[in-house]
N, C-alpha and C positions, 0 to 999 in steps of 0.2 A: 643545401636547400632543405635537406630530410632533417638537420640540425635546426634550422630555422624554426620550420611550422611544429617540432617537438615543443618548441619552446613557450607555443599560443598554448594557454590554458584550454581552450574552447580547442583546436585538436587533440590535444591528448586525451581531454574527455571524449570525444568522439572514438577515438581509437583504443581506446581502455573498454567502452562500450563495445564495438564493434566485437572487439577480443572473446568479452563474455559472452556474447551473442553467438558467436562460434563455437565458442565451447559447450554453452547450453544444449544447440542445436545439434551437432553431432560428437564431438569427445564423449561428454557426461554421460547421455542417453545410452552410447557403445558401452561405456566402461562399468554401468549398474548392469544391463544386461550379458556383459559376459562375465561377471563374479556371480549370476542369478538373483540378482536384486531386480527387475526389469518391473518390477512390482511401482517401484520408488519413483520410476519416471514418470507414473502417473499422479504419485502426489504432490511429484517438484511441478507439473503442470496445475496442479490444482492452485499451490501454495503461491506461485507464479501470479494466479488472479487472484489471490486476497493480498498479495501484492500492492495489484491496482489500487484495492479498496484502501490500502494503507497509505498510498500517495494522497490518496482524495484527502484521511483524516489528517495528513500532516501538514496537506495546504490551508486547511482550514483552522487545524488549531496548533500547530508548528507557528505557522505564519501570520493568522490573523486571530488567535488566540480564542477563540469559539471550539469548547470543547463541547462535540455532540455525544449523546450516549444512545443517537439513535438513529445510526447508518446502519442498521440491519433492516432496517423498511426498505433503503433507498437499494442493498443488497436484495431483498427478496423479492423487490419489484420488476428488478431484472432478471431474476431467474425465472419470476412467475412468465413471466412476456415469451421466456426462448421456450419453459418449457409448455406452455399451451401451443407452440408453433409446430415442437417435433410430437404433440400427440395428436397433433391434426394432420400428421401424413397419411392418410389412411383412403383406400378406396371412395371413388364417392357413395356417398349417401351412407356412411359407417361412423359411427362416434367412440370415443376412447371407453373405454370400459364401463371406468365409474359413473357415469352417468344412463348407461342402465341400470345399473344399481341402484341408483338412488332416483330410477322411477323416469328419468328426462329422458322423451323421445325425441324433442327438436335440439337444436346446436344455438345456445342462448347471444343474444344479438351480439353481446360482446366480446363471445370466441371468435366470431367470422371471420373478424379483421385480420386474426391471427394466421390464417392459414396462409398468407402474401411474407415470403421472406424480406422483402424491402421492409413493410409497413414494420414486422415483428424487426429487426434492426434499428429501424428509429425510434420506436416505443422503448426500447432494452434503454434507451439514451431520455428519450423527451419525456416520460414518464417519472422517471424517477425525479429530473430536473424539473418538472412542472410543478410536481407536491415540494418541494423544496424550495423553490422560489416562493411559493404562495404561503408556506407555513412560514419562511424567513420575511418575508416584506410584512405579513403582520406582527411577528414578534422584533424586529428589528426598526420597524417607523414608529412601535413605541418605547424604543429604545431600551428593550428589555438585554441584559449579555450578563455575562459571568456565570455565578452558579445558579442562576435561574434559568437563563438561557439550555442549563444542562439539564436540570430536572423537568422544562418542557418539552424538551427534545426525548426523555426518558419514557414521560408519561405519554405523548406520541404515539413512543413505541409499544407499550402496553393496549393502547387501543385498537394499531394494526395487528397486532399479536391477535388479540382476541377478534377482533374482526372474522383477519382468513379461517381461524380456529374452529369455527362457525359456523363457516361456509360451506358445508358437507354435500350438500346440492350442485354446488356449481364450482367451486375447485376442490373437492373432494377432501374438502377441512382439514385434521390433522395428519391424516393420512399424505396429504400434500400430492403431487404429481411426477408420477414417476418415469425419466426418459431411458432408460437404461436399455429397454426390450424395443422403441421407436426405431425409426426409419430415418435417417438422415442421406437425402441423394442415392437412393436406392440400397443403400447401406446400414446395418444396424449401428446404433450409435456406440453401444461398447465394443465395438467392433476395434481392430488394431491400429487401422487404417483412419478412422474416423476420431478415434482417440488420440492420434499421430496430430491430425490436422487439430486437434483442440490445443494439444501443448503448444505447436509451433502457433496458433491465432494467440494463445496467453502470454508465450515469451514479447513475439514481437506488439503485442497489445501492450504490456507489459511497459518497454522500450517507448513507444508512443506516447502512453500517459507519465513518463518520466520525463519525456522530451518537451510535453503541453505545459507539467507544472514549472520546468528549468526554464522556460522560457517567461509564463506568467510572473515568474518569483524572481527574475535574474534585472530587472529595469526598475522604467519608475514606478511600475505600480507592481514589482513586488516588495519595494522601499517603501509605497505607502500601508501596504496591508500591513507590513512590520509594525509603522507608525499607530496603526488604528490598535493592534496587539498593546501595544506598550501604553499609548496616552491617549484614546480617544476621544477625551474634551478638548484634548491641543488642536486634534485634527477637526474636530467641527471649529475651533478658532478659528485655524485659518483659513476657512473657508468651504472647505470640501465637506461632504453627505455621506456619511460611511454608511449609511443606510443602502445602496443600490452597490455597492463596492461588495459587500458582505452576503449579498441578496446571487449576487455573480458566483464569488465564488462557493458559497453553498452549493449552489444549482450546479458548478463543477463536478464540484466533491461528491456530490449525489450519482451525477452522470458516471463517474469511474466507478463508483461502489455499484450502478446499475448493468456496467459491461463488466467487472469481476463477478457477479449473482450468475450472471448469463453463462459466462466461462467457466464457473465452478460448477452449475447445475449440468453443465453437457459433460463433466468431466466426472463427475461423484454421480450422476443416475439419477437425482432424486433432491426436489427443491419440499421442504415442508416450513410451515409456520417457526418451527424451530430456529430459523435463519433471526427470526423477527424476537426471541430470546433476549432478556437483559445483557445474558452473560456472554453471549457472542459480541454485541457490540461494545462490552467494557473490555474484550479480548484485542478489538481493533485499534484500541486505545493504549495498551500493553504493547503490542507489537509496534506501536510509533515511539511509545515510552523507553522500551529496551535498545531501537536501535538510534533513537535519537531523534527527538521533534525540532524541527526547522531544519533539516537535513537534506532531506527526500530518500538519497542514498540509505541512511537510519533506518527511514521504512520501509524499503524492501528489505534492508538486510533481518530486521526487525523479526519482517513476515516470515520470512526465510528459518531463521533459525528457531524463532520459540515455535513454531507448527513443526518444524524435522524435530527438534529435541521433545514436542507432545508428543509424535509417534513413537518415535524411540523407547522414550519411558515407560507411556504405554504397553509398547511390546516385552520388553525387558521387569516392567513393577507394577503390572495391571490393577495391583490393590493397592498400592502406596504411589503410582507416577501424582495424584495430585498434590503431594504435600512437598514432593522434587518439584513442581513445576511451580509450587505455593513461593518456596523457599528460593527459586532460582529471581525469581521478581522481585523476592524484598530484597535481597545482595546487589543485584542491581542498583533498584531505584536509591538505596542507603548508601553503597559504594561511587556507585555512577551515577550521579541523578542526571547529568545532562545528556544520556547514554550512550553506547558503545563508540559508535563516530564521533561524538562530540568529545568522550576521552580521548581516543585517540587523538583526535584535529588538536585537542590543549597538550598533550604530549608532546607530541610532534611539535609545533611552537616553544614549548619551554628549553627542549632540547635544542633548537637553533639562537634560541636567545642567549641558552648558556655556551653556545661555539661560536657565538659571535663576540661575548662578552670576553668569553678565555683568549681569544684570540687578537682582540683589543690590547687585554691587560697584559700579556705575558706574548710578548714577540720571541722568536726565537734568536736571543743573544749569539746564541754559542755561533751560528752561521754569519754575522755579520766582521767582517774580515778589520776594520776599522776599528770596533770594539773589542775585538778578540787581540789586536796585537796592542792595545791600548792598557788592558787587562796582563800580559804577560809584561811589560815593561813596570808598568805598577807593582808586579810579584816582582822582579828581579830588585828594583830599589828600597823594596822592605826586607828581603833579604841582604842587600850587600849592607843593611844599617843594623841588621845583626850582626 
């Protein structure tokens, strides 16, 4: 029976997931902190949520071919959401720092909301999907996509950039907002405890948003989002509006990049406008490129490895890790362009093609008993005619 259910594709992924999920959650975490790395669990927890944000871009431009250059709004939205929630833990009638600083005695009507942990959990989600839906239904019902579609999403981003950048009064502009010294559940947030609970919410959040887009992307309408990628005049032929199909999954992809902002800002201490940077969100774009776009698995693995190989270099090349990190992207995209998963997956293919083909062509003679004494009778009568 254990033979059988190995054999469903859909268990073994289940059980290969499960495996990692074990290991994430207890091996790894033991085995950095008992060589004194215990440092590093908290960046596999970080890197964990831009993970998320990595499923979001691969659904959207893996699968439906919309490449955005500006999911660091839909990231910053969610972090802005959690961290205005943990700096409203505060006694009543107290307000977080900066805003005596900069003069505010009242708590401005649109923090309020925030101090409700429900309310701040659904905004982390409806926020970022809500600007995302609205800026996609107008540039998608005039049929705007391709490399336009990427430089309004770009320019987007440059307006929220400067927006918060600005905002010195009321989220405390570049400075951004800092949770690292907040209160979580009676708890400081950097705390071990509460830093614990963020990895284990990123992993298993993590797992979730793998399991929404495998399921989104595994039927018929992840066959069509395929379809709208490759020919989308075909698909208004026959009949279907990719306009609301593309409107959807935007508003997705927004929503994961808004629970990875949330996850990273409780995990790093400190959400600023910097999230909302060009170059962050062509990084999200890299990490779908290196592990492989239409994958899913490509983007985490993606996230995973060029953010531990940024640290690494970093620590090891602090004046030269950019031109390693320059150099590790063009070998890639030149060598691998469909990247690391999708080598592999054509690897792996060509090698069963060519064992199945050798295996075709060239039987093994020597073992067939009919052949073989068929073969010695044929040697002895060329011999006895010499």
């Amino acid at each position: 029976m254990l033979t059988r259910i190995l054999r469903q594709p859909v268990w073994r992924e289940v059980i290969m997931i499960g495996g990692v999920v074990l290991l994430l959650a207890t091996a790894i975490p033991q085995l950095l902190y008992a060589i004194g790395q215990g440092f590093r669990v908290g960046l596999l927890g970080r890197f964990m949520a831009l993970g998320i944000a990595a499923l979001g871009i691969d659904l959207i431009w893996g699968y439906t071919g919309m490449l955005s250059l500006g999911h660091g709004i839909f990231f910053a939205l969610g972090g802005y959401a959690l961290a205005m929630f943990l700096l409203l833990q505060l006694p009543a009638g107290k307000l977080p720092e900066f805003f005596s600083l900069n003069g505010v005695t009242e708590l401005p009507w649109f923090w309020q909301p925030f101090s409700s942990l429900p309310f701040t959990l659904i905004a982390v989600i409806l926020i970022p999907s809500l600007v995302a839906a609205i800026v996609g239904y107008f540039v998608f019902r005039n049929r705007i996509r391709g490399v336009y579609f990427s430089i309004l999403t770009q320019a987007a981003l440059i307006v929220f950039y400067n927006l918060f950048n600005s905002q010195q009064k009321w989220i405390n502009g570049t400075n951004g907002l800092k949770t690292d010294s907040a209160m979580f559940f009676g708890k400081v947030v950097s705390s071990i405890e509460v830093q614990w609970l963020f990895y284990l919410l990123s992993l298993f959040g993590l797992v979730g948003a793998y399991g929404i887009c495998r399921w989104l992307t595994g039927g018929r309408f992840g066959r069509l989002l395929i379809a709208i990628r490759d020919d989308e005049p075909r698909v208004r032929f026959s009949g279907y509006d990719p306009t609301g199909f593309k409107v959807f999954v935007l508003a997705v992809s927004a929503a994961l990049a808004g629970i990875a902002g949330a996850l990273f800002t409780a995990q790093s201490g400190i959400i600023t406008p910097n999230a909302m940077d060009v170059s962050f969100s062509i990084e999200m774009i890299i990490w779908v490129a290196v592990g492989g776009r239409g994958t899913l698995v490509g983007a985490i693995i993606g996230a995973l490895l060029v953010n531990f190989g940024k640290s690494v270099l970093s620590e090891q090349f602090p004046a030269f890790w950019l031109f390693f990190q320059g150099g590790m992207f063009l070998i890639v995209v030149a060598a691998v362009p469909d990247g690391l998963v999708g080598w592999a997956g054509r690897t792996w293919r060509e090698w069963e093609q060519r064992s199945s083909r050798k295996s075709a062509t060239y039987p093994q003679i020597d073992l067939d008993e009919n052949l073989h004494r068929e073969k010695t009778q044929t040697e002895k009568l060329h011999n006895s005619g010499k």
